[in-house]
N, C-alpha and C positions, 0 to 999 in steps of 0.2 A: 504494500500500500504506500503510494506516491506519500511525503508529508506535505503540509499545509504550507502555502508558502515556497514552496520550491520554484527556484528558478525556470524559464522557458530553456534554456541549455542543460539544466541537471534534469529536464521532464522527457528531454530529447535523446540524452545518453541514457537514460532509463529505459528507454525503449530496446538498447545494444548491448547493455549489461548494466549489471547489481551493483550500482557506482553509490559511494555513499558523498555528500558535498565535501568532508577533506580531503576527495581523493582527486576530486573534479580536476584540479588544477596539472597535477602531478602526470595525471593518465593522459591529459590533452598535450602533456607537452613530451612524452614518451610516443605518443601517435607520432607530434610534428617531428622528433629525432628521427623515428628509423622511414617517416618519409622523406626525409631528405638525403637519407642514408643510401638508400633503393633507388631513390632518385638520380644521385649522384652515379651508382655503380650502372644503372640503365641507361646513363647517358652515355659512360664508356664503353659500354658491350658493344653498342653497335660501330664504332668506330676500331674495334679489337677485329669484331668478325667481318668487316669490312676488306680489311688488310690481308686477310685470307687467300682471297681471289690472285693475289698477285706470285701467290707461290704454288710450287708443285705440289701433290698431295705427299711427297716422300718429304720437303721440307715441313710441312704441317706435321707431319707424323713426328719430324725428329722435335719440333716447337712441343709439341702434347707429352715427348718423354724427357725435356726439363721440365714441362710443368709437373710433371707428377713427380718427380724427383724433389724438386725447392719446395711441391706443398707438403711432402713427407718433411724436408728438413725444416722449412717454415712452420708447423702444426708443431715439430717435437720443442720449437725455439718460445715457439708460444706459450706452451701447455709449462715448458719451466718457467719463461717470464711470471707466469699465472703465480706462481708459488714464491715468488721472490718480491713481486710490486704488488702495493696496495693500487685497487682497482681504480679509486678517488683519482692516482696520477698515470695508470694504467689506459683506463678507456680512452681520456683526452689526445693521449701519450700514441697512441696507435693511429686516428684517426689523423692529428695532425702529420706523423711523420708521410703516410701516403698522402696528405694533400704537397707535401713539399715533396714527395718524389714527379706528382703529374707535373707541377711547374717546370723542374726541370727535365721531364720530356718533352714538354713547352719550348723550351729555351734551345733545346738539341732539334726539334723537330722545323725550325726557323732558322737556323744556324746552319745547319751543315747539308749541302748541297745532295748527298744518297745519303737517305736514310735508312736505308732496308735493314741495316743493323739492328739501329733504335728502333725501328716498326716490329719488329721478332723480339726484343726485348722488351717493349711495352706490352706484345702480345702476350707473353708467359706474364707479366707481372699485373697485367689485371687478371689475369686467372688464379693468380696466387692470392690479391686482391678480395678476390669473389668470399674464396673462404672464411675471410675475416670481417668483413662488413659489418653482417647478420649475425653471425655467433658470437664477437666480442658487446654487441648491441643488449643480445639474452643476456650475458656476463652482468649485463651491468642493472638491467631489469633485476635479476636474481637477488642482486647485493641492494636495490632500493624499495621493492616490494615486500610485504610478508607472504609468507607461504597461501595464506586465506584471501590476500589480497591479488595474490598469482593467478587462482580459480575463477576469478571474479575478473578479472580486466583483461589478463595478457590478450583474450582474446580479440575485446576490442584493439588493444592498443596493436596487434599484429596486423590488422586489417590496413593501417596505415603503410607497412609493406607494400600493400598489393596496389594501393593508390599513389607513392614514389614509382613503384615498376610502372604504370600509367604515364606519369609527371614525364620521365626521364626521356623515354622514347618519343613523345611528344614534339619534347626540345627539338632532338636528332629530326624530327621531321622538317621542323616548319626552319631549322638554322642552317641545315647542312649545304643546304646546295646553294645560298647564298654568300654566307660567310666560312664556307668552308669547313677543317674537322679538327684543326689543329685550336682554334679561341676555345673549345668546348671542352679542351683540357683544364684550361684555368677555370671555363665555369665550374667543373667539378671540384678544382682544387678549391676554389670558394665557397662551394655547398660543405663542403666539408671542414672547412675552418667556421664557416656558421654552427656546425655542432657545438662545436667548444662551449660557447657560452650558454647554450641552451643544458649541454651536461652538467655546467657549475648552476645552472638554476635547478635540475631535479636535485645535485647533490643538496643543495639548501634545502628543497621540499622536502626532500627526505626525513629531514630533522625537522622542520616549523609545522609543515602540513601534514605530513604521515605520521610523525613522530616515532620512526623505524630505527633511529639512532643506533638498537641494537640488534637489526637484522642485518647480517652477511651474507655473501654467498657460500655454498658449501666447498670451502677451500679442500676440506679434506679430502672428500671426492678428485677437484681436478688436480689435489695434488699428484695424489694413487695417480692418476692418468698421465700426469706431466713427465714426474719423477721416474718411470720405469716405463719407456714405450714399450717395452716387449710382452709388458701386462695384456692387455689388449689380442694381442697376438694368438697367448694362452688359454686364454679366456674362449677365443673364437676357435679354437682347432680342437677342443678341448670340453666342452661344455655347451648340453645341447648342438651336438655337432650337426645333426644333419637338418634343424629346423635353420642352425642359423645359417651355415652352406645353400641352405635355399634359399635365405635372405641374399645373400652376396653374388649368388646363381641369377637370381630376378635381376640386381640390378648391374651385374657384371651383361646382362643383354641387352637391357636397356641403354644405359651407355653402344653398344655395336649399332643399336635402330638409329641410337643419336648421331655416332660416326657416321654413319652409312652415307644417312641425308645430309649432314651438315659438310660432309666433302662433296656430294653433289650439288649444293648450292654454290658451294662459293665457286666450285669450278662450271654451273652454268652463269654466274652474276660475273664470271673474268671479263669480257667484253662492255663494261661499262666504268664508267669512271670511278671514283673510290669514295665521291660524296653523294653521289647517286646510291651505292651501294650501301652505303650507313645508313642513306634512307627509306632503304627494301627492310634491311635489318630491322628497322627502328619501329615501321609499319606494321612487322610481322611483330612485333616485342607489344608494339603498342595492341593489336589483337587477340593477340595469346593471353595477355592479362587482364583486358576486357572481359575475353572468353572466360577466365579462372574464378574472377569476382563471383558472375552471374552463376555459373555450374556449381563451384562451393556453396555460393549462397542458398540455393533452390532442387540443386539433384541430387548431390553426393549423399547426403544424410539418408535420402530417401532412397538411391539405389541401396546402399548395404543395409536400409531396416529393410525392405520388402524382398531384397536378392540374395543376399547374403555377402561375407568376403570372398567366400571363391570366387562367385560371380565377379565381383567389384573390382578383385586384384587379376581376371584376366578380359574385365572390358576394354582397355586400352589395347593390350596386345591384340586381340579377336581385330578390332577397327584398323589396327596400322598393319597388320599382314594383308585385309581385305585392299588398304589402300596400295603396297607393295604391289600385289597382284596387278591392281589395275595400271599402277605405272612400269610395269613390266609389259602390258599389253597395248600402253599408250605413253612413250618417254616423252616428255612435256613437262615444261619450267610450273606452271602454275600447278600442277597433279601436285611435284614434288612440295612449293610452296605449302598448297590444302594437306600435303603429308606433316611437315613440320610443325604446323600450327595447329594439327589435329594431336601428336605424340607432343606437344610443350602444356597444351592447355589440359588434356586426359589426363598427362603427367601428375602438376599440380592442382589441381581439383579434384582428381581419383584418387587414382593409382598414388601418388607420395602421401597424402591423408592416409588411405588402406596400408600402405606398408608402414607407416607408423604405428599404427595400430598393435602390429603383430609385436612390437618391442613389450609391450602391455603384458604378455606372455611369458618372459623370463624372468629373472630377477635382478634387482637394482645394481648390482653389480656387473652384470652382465652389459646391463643399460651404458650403465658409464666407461666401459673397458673397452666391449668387444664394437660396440655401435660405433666409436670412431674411426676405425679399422676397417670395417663395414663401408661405411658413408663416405670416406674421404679417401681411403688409399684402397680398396676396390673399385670406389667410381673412378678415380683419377688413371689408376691401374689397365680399368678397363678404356678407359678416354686411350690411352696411349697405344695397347695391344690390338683394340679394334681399327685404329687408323693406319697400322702399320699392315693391317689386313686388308683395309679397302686400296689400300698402296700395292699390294699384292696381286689385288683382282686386277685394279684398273693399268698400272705401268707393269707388273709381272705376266700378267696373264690377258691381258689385252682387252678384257671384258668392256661390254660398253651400259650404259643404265639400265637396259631392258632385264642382262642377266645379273647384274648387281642386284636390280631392285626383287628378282626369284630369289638370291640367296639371301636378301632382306625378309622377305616373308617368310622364306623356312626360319628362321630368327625369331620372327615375332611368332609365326606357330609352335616355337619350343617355351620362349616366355608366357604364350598365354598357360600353358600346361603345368610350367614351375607356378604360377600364378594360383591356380586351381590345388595345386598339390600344397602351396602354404595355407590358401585359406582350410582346405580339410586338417590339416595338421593345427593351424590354431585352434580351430571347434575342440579338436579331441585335446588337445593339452588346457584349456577356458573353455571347459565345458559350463560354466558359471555366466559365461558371457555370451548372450544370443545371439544371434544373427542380426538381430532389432539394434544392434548397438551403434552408433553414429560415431564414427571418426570427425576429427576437426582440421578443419580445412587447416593449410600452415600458407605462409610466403612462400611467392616465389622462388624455385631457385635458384643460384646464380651461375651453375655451371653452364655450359654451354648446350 
């Protein structure tokens, strides 16, 4: 029951969640941080995947195995930073050093006559990029909310994600082709120096308005994780072996559907210029997250209460082998387009909701050890083995999209099946947990 008295803005957020007036201030300005956060990294993507087009898929492949390399040694630099700096000079501390590394991409990418260097190392380093945005973002939510306060908002406040991933590809549309790709480095280095001040206002609400003074975040936890990467490792080979092999299985494919297409774009988009093609990118980014809002908002919940999770974790894959098929039967730039934006938007909306879910199944330790292992150095893993594959097909064995896109759908027909195999496995291990159960939608994600 609404109280007497409440504001037109606290009667509006009440409508999104169980916000009580000391939180009003706190939660609104945790929305406007990680939309400007998503903002900022959506503004780069498209100008990263841009750059794509102008290299062979054997150099993309060897870009994708330092990036998996630097985000393993990046994740392990962090997870101890984690256990050494108070978060108070940590999150600012993160945030600002990436806006001064894009300036001086800035400053390289106007200076020096061939860039191709700096465009392959920008490349890897917004991918490295990606992983920290969003997760040292939750870091910092964790350390300023209470546990009861977490249940109650993060969801709103997460929803500001998906309205930055909106914001950012916007920019890229309507700036790109007039002023070019290189000013949209400083915009982001600027959206990102506008954090700063916004993170010294939650740290103060934290104290006047929440009065959380002695909530933390559970250091203990990301010690365990930071302090001994090879935890994680053990954990996942080790413990519940063959539910989580299916987890890493699911998305060790998903990453190949994502290679697959994401080489055949940028090597259909080579024949256009590189601010035109920020703006393909940015169109597709700006639709995919349109697409995610709406479907989260309105389907997801209701596909897994009426279908269940098997269904739910192999309706993406069912739709992107159907589309594989037909761009095998019809090679065409726009199929493969409606392919990409059908497996980004399914992705986050479904399928990444539904396989979060399944973590719900193990236990807490599990959660924090073996899931980063999982998430980050198997998708990454997978990002770099599957490009050296389509490398394979298309410059080794001479294949052209038709039969690429046949061995895409045997792909996605072996994922929808791991798909169906975790959802029967979760039932029988959460037999407690029906079918009726609604996963929550999360952010976008930032890999590629």
């Amino acid at each position: 029951m609404k109280p007497t008295g409440a504001t037109p803005l606290r009667r509006l957020l009440a409508l999104a969640c169980d916000i009580q007036p000391r939180e009003v201030s706190a939660t609104l300005t945790s929305f406007l941080l990680v939309l400007i956060l998503m903002g900022a990294y959506y503004l780069l993507r498209p100008l990263r995947d841009a750059m794509a087009s102008n290299w062979t898929d054997a150099e993309v492949s060897w870009l994708w195995t330092f990036t998996f390399a630097f985000s393993v040694i990046a994740v392990s630099l962090y997870g101890a930073a984690v256990t050494r700096v108070r978060f108070h000079y940590l999150v600012p501390g993160v945030y600002g050093f990436f806006a001064a590394t894009f300036v001086l991409f800035y400053l390289g990418a106007t200076a020096l006559p061939d860039a191709d260097t700096l465009d392959k190392a920008f490349y890897v380093w917004i991918s490295v990029f990606s992983l920290f945005h969003i997760s040292v973002f939750w870091s910092f939510m964790a350390d300023t909310f209470s546990k009861s306060q977490s249940k109650r908002l993060f969801g709103f406040i997460g929803a500001g994600a998906s309205v930055g991933a909106i914001a950012g590809p916007a920019v890229v549309t309507f700036l790109a082709g007039s002023a070019g790709t290189e000013p949209l480095l400083l915009v982001a280095a600027v959206m990102l120096v506008l954090t700063l001040p916004v993170i010294g206002l939650l740290q103060r609400l934290k104290a006047t308005a929440l009065h959380n003074e002695e909530t933390q975040a559970d250091a203990g936890d990301i010690a365990r994780i930071g302090g001994n990467p090879l935890a994680g490792y053990v954990v996942f080979f080790q413990r519940n072996s063959g539910f989580l092999w299916g987890i890493g299985l699911f998305i060790f494919l998903y990453t190949a559907i994502s290679s697959f297409v994401y080489f055949e774009l940028k090597n259909l988009l080579a024949h256009y210029d590189e601010a035109r093609r920020a703006q393909i990118w940015a169109a597709m980014d700006l639709v995919v997250n349109t697409l995610t809002i709406v479907i989260a908002a309105f389907a997801t919940g209701r596909i897994a209460k009426h279908l269940g999770l098997p269904f739910t974790l192999a309706m993406v894959p069912v739709a992107i082998c159907a589309g594989m098929l037909l761009l095998a039967a019809a090679p065409m730039v726009s199929i493969v387009v409606a392919v990409q934006v059908a497996r980004r938007a399914g992705n986050y909306a479904i399928s990444r909701p539904a396989r979060e879910m399944l973590f719900t199944a193990v236990d807490r330790e599990t959660r924090f050890k073996a899931k980063p292992v999982i998430d980050i150095v198997i998708y990454r893993g997978g990002d770099m083995l599957n490009a050296w594959g389509f490398t394979a097909l298309t410059q080794g064995l001479g294949l052209g999209m038709a039969a690429v896109a046949g061995v895409g759908a045997a792909i996605a027909a072996l994922w929808a099946a791991v798909g169906i195999y975790l959802g029967r496995r979760f039932n029988a291990m959460r037999p407690d947990i029906e079918a009726t159960s609604q996963p929550e939608s999360v952010a976008a994600d930032p890999a590629p």
